[in-house]
N, C-alpha and C positions, 0 to 999 in steps of 0.2 A: 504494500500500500504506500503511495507517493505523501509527500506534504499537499495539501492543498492550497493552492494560490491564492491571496487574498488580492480584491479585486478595490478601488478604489471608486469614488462615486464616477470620475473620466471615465473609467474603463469600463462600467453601468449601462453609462450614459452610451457611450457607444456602442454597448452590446448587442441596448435596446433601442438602438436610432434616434433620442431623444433628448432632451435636454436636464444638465444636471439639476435643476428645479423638479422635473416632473418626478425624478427618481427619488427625490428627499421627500415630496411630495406621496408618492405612492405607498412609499417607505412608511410614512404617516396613517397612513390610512390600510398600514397591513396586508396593502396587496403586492407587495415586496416581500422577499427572504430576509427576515430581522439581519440588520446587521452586528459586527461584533467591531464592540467599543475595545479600541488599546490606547491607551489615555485620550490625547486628544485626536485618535484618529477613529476612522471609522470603516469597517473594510466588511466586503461583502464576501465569504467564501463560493469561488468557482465554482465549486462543484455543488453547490445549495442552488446557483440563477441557473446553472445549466438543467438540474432537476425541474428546478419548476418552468423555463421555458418548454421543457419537455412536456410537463402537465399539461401548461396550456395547449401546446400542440395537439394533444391526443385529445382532451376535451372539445378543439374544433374540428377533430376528425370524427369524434365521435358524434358529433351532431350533422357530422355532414351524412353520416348513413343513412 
């Protein structure tokens, strides 16, 4: 099992085509992967947004049946 990459709101933001506002923003409101606080930073684990874009994905495949 590797380290997992901690990902930075930039690299979020860019994951997810959008702006670092929407991602603090989503983040807020829980439709983001909690991020993890190391003092004053804030870093999203790689492999928790790759999980949940995954989610998503399957849930809009699954209503496309």
């Amino acid at each position: 099992m590797g380290i997992d990459r901690l990902l930075n709101v930039s690299e979020v933001a860019a994951r997810l085509s959008c702006s670092k506002a929407t991602v603090w923003r989503q983040t807020a409101e829980g439709n983001l992967p909690e991020p993890i606080r190391l003092g004053r930073l804030t870093r999203w684990p790689e492999s928790e947004l790759s999980e949940f874009l995954a989610e998503l994905k399957s849930r809009r495949e699954g209503r496309a049946s």
